[in-house]
KOLTITI-313148 format. One record per residue (C-alpha): residue number from 1; x, y, z. Coordinates in nm, 2 decimals. Layout:
BEGIN
{site NUM {X Y Z}}
...
// end
This chain:
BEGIN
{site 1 {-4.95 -1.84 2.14}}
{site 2 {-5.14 -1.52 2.15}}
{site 3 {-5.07 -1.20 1.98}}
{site 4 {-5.06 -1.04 2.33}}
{site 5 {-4.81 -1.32 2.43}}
{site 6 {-4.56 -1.28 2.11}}
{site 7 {-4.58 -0.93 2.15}}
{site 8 {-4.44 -0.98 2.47}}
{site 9 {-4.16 -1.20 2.40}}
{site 10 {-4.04 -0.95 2.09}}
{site 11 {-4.02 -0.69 2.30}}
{site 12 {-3.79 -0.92 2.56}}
{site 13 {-3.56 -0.96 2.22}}
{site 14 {-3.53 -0.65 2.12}}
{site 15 {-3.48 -0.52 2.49}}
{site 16 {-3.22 -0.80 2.52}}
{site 17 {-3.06 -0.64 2.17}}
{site 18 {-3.05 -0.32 2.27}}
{site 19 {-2.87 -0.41 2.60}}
{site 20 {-2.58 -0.59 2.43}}
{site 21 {-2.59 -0.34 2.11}}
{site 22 {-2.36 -0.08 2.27}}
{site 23 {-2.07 -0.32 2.36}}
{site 24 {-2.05 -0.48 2.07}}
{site 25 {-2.07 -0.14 1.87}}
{site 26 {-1.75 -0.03 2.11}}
{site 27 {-1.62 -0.39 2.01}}
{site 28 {-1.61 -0.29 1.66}}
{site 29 {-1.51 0.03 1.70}}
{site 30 {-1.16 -0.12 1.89}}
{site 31 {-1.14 -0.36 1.59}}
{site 32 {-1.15 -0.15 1.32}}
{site 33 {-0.89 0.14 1.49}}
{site 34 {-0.64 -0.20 1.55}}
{site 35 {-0.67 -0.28 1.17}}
{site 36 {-0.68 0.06 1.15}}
{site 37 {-0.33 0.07 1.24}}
{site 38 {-0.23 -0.24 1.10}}
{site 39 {-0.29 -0.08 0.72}}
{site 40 {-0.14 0.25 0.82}}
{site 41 {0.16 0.01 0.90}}
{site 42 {0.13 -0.20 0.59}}
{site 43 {0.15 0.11 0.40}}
{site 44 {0.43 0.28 0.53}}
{site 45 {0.64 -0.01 0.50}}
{site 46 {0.55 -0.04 0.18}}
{site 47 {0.61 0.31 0.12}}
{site 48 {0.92 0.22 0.29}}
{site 49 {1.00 -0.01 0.06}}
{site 50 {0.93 0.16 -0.23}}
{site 51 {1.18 0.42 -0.18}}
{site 52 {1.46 0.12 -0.15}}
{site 53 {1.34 0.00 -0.43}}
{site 54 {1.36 0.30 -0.62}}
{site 55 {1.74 0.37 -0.51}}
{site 56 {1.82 0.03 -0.65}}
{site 57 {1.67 0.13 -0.98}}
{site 58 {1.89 0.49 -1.01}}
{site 59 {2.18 0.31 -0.89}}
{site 60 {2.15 0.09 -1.16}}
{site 61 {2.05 0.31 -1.38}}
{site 62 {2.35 0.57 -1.34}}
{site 63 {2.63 0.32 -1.45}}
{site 64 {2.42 0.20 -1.73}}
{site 65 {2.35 0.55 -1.83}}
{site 66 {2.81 0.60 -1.77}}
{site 67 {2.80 0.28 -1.95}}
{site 68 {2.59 0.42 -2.27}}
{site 69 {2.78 0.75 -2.32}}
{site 70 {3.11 0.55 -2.30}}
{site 71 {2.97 0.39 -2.66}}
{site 72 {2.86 0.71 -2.79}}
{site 73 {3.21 0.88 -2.76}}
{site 74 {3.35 0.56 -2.92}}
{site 75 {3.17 0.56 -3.18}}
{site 76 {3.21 0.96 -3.21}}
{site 77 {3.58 0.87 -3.25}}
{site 78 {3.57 0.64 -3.45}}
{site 79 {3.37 0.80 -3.73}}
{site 80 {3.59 1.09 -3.68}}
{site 81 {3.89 0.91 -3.79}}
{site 82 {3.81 0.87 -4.11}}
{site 83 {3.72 1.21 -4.16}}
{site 84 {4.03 1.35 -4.05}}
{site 85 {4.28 1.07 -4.24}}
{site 86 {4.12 1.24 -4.60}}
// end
């Protein structure tokens, strides 16, 4: 094959590239806006999610808290017994 000859057939490749380069570039593009969106929908469930989660946790946390001051005044009454039977 002759220099003249491959030049000929590389320049057949690249045109044939460069035809079919801008639809698949606007392929992509459409691909990566879909998992575009996907993600932005991952994350606000997750964000979603997240602020359940977090309302378990304080609800949780506000009878354990009731719960723990409960024991405190208990036991502030019953050291103060003794004190005031002397």
């Amino acid at each position: 094959m002759t220099t003249e000859a491959r030049l000929y057939k590389l320049e057949g490749i690249v045109e044939g590239v460069m035809a079919t380069l801008p639809g698949q570039i606007t392929s992509l593009e459409g691909r990566m806006e879909l998992f575009r969106q996907e993600v932005k929908a991952e994350i606000g469930g997750l964000r979603q999610e997240m602020v359940g989660l977090r309302q378990e946790v304080k609800a949780e946390i506000n009878p354990a808290f009731n719960k723990l001051m409960l024991y405190f005044t208990a036991l502030a009454a019953a050291l103060a017994i003794p004190t005031f039977l002397r």
